[in-house]
MARGUNU-978214 format. One record per atom (N, C-alpha, C): residue in three letters; z, x, y. Coordinates in steps of 0.2 Angstrom, whole numbers, plus 5000, padded with zeros to 4 digits. Atoms other than C-alpha are relative to their C-alpha. Layout:
BEGIN
ALAZXY
...
This chain:
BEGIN
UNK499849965006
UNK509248115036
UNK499550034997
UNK500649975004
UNK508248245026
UNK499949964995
UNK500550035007
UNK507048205012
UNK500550064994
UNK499449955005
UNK508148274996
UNK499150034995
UNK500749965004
UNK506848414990
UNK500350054995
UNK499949955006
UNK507748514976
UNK499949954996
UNK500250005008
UNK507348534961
UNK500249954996
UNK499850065005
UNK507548384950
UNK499950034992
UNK500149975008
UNK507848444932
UNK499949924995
UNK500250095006
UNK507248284919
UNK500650004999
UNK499650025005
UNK508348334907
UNK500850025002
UNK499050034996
UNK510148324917
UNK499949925001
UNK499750094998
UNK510948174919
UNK500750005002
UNK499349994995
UNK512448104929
UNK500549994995
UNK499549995004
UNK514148144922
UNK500349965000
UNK499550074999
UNK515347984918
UNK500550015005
UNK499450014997
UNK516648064928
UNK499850015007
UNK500149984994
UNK515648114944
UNK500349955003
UNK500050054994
UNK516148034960
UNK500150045008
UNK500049954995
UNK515948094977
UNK500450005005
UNK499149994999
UNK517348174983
UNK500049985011
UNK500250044996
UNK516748105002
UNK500149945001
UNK499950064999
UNK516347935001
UNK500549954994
UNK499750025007
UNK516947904983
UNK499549954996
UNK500350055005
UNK515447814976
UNK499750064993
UNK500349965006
UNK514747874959
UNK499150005000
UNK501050005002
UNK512747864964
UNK499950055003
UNK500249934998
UNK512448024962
UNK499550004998
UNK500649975004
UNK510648094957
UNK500250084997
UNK500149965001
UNK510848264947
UNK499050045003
UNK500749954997
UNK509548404955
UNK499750084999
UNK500149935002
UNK509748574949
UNK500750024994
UNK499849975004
UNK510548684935
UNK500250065003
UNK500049934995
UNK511448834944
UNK500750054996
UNK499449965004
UNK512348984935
UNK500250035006
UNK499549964997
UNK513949074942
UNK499650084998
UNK500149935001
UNK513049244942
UNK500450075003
UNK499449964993
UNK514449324954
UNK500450024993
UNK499450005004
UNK515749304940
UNK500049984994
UNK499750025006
UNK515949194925
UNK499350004996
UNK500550025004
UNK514049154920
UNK500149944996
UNK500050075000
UNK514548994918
UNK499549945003
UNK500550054998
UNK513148854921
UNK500549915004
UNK499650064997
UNK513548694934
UNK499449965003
UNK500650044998
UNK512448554940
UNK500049975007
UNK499950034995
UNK512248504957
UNK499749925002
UNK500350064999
UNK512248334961
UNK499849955007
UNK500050004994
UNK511848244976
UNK500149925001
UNK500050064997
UNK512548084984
UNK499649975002
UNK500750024997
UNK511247954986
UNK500349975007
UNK499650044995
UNK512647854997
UNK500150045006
UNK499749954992
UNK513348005012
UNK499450065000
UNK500449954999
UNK512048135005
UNK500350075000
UNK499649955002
UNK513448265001
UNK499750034993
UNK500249965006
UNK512848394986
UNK500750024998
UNK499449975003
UNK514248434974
UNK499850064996
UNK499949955006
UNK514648554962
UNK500249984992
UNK499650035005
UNK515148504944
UNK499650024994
UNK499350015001
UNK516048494934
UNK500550085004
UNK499849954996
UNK517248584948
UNK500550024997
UNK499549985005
UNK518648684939
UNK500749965003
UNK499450034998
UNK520348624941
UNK500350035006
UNK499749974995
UNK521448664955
UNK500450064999
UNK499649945004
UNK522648764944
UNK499550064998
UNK500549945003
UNK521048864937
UNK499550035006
UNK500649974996
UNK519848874952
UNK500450065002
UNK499849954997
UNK520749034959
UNK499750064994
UNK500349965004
UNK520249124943
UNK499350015002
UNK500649984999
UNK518549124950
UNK499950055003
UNK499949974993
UNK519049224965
UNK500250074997
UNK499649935002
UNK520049374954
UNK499650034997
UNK500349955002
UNK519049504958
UNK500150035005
UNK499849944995
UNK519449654967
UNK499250025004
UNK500649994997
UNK517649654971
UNK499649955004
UNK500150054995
UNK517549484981
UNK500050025008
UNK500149974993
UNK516949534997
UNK500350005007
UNK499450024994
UNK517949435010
UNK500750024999
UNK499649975000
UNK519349475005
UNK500450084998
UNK499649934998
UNK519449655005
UNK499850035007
UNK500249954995
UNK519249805015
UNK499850044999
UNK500549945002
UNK518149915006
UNK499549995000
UNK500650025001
UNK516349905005
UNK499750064997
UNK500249925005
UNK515850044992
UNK499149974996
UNK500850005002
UNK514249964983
UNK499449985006
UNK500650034997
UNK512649924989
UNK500149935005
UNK499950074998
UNK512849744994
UNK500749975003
UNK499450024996
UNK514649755000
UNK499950055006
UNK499949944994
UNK514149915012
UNK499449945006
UNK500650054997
UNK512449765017
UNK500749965003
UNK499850084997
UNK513749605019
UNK500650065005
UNK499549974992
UNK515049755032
UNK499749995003
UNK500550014993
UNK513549775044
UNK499849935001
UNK500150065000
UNK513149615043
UNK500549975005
UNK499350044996
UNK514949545047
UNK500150065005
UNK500049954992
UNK514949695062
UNK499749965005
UNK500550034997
UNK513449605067
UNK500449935003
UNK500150084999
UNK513949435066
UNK500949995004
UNK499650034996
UNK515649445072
UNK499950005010
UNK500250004993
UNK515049475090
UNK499749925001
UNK500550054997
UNK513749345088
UNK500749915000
UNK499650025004
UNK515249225080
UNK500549985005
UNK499350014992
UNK516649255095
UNK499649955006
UNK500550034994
UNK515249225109
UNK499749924997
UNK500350085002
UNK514749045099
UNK500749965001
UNK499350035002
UNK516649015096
UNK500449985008
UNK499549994995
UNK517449055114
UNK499549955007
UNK500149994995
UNK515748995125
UNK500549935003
UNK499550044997
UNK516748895139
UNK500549995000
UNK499150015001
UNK518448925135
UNK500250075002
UNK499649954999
UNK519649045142
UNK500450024995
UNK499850005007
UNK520749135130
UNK500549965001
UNK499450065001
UNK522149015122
UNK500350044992
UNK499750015004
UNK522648985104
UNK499449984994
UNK500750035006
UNK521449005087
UNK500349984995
UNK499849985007
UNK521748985070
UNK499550004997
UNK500750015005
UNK520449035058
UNK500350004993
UNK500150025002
UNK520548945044
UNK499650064992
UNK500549965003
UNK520049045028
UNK499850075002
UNK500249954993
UNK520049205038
UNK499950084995
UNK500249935006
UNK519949335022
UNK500250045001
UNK499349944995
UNK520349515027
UNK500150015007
UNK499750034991
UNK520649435045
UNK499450055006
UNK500549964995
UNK519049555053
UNK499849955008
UNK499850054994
UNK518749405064
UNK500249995003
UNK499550034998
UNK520249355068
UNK500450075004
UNK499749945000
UNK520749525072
UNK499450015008
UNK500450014993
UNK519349515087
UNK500149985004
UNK499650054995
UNK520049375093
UNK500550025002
UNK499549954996
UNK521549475095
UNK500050045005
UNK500349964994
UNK520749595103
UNK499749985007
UNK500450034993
UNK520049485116
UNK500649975002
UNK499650034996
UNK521549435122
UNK500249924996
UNK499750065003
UNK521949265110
UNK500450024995
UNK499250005004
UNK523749215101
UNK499449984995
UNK500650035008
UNK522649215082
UNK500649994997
UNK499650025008
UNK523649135067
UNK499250004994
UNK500449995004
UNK522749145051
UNK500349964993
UNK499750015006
UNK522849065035
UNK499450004995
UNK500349975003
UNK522249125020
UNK500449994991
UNK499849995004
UNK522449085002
UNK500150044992
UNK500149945005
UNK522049254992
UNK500850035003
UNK499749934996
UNK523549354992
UNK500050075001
UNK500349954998
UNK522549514991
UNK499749975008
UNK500250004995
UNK521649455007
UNK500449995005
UNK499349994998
UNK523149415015
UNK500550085002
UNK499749915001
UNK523949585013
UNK499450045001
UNK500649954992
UNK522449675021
UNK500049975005
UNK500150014994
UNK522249565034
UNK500850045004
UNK499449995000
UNK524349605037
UNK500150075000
UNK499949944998
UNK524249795034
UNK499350035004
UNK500549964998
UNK522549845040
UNK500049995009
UNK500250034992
UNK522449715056
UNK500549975005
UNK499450044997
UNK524249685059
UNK500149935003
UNK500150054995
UNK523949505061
UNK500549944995
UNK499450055003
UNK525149325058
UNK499549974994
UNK500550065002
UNK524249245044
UNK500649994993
UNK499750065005
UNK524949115030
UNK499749964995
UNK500250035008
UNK524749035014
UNK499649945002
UNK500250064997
UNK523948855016
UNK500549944999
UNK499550044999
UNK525448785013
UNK500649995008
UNK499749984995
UNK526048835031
UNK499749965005
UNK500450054995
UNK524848715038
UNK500549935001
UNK499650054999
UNK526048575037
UNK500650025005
UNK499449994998
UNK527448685049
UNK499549995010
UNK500249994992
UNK526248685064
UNK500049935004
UNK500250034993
UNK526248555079
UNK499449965000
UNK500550024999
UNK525148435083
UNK499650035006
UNK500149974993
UNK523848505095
UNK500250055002
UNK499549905001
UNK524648685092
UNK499150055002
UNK500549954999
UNK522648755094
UNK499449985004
UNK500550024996
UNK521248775107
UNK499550014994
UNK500449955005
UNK520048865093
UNK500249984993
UNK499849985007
UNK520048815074
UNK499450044997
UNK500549985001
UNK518648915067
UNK500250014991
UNK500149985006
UNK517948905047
UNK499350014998
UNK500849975003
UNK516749035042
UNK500049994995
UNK500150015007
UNK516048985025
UNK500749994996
UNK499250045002
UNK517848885021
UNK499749964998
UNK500050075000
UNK517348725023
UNK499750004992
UNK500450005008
UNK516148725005
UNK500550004994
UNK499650015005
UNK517648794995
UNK500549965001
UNK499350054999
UNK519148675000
UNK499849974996
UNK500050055007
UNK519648574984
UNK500149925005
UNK499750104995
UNK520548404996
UNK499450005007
UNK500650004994
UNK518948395008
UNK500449965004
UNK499850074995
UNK519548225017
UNK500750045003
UNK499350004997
UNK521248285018
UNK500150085002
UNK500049934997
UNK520948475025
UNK499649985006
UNK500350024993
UNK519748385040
UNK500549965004
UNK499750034998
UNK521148285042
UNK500650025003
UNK499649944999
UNK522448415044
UNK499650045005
UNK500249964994
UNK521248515057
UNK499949965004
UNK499950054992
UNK521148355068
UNK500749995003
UNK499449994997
UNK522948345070
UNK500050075004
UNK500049954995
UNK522948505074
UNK499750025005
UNK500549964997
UNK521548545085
UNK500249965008
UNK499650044992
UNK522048495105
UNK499249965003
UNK500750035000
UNK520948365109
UNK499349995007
UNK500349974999
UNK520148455121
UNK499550094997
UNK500249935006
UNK519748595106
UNK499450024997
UNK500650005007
UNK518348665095
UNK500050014994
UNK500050005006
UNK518148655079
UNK499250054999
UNK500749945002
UNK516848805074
UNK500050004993
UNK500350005008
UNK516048785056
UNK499550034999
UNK500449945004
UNK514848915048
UNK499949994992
UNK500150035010
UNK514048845030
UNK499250004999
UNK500550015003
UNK512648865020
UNK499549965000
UNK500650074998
UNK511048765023
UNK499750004991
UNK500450015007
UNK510548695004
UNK499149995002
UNK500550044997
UNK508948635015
UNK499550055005
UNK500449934995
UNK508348825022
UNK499350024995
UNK500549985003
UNK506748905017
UNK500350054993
UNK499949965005
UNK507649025006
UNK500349984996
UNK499650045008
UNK508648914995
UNK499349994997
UNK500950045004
UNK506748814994
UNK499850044996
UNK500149955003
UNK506348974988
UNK500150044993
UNK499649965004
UNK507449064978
UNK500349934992
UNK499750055005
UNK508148884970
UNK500550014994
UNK499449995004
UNK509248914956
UNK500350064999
UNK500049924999
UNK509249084960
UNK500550015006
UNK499749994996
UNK510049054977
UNK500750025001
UNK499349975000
UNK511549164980
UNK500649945004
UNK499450034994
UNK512249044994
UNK500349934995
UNK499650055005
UNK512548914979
UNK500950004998
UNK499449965002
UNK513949024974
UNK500549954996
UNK499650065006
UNK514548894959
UNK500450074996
UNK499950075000
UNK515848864954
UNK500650005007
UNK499450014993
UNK516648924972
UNK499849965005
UNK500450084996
UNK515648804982
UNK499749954998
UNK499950075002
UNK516048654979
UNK499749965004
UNK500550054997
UNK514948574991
UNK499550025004
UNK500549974998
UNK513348614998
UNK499749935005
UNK500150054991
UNK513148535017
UNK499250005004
UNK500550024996
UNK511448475023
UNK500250015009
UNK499650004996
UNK511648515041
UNK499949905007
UNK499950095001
UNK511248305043
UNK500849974998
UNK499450025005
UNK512648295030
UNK500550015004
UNK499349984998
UNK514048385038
UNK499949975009
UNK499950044994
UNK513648295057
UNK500249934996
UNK499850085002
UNK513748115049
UNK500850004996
UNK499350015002
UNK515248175039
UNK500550025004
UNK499449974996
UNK516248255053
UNK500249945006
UNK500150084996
UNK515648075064
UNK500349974997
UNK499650045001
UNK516847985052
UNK500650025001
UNK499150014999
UNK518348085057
UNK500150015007
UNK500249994993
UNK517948085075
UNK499750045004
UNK500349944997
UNK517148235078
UNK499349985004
UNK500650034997
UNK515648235090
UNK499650094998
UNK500549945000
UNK514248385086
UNK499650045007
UNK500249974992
UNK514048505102
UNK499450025001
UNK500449955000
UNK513048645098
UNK499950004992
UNK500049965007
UNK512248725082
UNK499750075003
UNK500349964999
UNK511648885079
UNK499850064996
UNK500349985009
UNK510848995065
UNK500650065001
UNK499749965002
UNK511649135060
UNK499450064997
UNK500549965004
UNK510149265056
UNK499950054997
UNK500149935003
UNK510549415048
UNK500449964991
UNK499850035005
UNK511449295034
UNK499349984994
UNK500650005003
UNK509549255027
UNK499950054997
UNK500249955002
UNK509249425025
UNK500650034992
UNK499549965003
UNK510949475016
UNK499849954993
UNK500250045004
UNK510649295005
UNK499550014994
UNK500750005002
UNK509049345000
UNK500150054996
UNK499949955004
UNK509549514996
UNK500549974992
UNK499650035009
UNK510849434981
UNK499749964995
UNK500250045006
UNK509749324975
UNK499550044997
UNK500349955006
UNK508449454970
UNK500550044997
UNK499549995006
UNK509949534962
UNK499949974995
UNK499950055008
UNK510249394950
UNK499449994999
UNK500749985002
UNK508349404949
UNK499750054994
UNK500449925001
UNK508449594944
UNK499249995002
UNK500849994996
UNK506949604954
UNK499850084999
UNK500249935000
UNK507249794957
UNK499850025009
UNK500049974994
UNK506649884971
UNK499549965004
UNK500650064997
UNK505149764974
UNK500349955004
UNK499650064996
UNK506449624977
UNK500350025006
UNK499550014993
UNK507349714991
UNK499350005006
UNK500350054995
UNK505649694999
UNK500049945002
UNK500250075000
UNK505249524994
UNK500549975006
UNK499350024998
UNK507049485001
UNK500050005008
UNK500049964995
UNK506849575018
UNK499349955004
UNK500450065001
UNK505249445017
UNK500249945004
UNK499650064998
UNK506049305016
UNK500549965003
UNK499849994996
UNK507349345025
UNK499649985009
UNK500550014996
UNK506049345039
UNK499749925002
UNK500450085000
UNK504949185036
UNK500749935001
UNK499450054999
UNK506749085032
UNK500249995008
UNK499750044994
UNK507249125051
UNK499349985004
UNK500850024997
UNK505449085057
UNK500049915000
UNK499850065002
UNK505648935049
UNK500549975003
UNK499350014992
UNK507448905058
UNK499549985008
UNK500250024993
UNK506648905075
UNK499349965001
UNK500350065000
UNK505148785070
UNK500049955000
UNK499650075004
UNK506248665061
UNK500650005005
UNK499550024995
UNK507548695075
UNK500849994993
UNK499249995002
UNK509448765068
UNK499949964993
UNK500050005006
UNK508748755049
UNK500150034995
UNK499949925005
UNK509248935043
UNK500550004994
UNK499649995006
UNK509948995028
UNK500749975003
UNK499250014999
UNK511648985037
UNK500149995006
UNK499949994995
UNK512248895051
UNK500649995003
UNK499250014996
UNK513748875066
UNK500049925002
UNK499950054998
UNK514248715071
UNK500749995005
UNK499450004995
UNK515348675086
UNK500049925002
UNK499750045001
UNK516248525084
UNK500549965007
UNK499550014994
UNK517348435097
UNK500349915000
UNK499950045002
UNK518548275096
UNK499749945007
């Protein structure tokens, strides 16, 4: 397991109500102070299990309220336009990365049956259609839902739709930067094991708390994104957690142009300026350098899964 290296703030302390939503023990350490600078500017504390080693968010909004986090028409997944600066960065990017994504997601497998999980305005999944696979999608914005459906003609569903499918209804489950926001952790990994054919993969893509650019950037780090990530995945953490629901760890594998994009947002919330989109472009760099010293430790990485 890694050595826990963020930030320890003195003056936090652990919440009465904490417990971790994982194993369920309450021995948490608090380690950082981290504002919602995307949306509300509200401040949250990350704390970190000493027991499974899971990083929370907290205090996490209620289930009823956490959507209000998301109601903005300028939340990047879920649309289809990309007009400022940094939604025009995160289109090329996802151009890029869906290519890299498909070929992590398919290697080995002929086409079958995906569902991606979380699928946004469906650009992914819309791929996968075009390569020849049956895609379902399921998606809890109704803006992103309604592009996915007029732009990309594709099947996708609420999350309540997940209970009408089949056991073993999919060769391919695929959740790019999903897994973090799900409020019922235990019981959403539990729901993609029924479903997944148990010769299936399970393709995961999350934030690395534990990259040279969080170390870096620290409270500043975009990929925190409180209070919509709800949980921040060492990539130790997220094998050991997916080993208690039978899952076995195939492959990993970075994702390198997400450093770059990272890095460009946190010097926003910096206002750094023009300086910063060097700095960024930086440490973009060193972070994935880093990655392949420390072996599959980059800002953001895949994970291929299998029962």
């Amino acid at each position: 397991m890694l050595p826990v290296k963020l930030f320890h703030v003195e003056q936090m302390f652990i919440p009465k109500d904490y417990q971790c939503i994982n194993c369920g023990k309450q021995n948490g350490t608090p380690k950082l102070i981290v504002k919602d600078y995307y949306l509300s500017g509200e401040e949250y504390s990350l704390i970190y299990c000493n027991s499974c080693h899971l990083i929370q968010t907290h205090p996490r909004p209620s289930l009823e309220n956490l959507g209000s986090y998301y109601a903005s028409e300028k939340y990047i997944s879920h649309s289809a336009k990309h007009e400022s600066f940094f939604s025009k960065v995160y289109g090329l990017f996802q151009r890029i990365n869906i290519l890299v994504k498909y070929k992590f997601s398919v290697e080995g497998k002929s086409i079958g049956k995906v569902m991606d999980i979380g699928c946004g305005n469906g650009a992914m999944l819309d791929y996968f259609a075009k390569k020849g696979w049956e895609a379902t999608g399921i998606e809890p914005s109704d803006l992103a839902r309604s592009v996915a459906k007029k732009v990309y003609n594709l099947q996708v569903f609420d999350e309540e739709h997940l209970n009408e499918f089949e056991n073993g209804s999919f060769d391919v489950i695929t959740l790019w930067h999903v897994l973090e926001h799900v409020y019922n952790l235990p019981e959403r990994i539990q729901e993609i094991r029924r479903l997944l054919r148990k010769d299936g993969s399970l393709i995961l893509a999350l934030p690395n708390p534990y990259s040279l650019d969080a170390t870096y950037y620290k409270e500043f780090w975009a990929a925190y994104d409180v209070p919509r990530h709800l949980y921040h995945f060492a990539p130790d953490t997220i094998e050991e957690i997916m080993k208690n629901y039978g899952f076995s760890l195939i492959k990993t594998k970075t994702l390198w142009f997400d450093s770059f994009y990272v890095s460009l947002l946190s010097e926003k919330y910096k206002a750094s300026g023009l300086l910063g989109i060097v700095r960024a472009i930086l440490i973009g760099v060193v972070s994935n350098l880093w990655s392949v010293i420390k072996r599959n430790r980059g800002s953001s990485q895949m994970y291929r899964f299998k029962l």
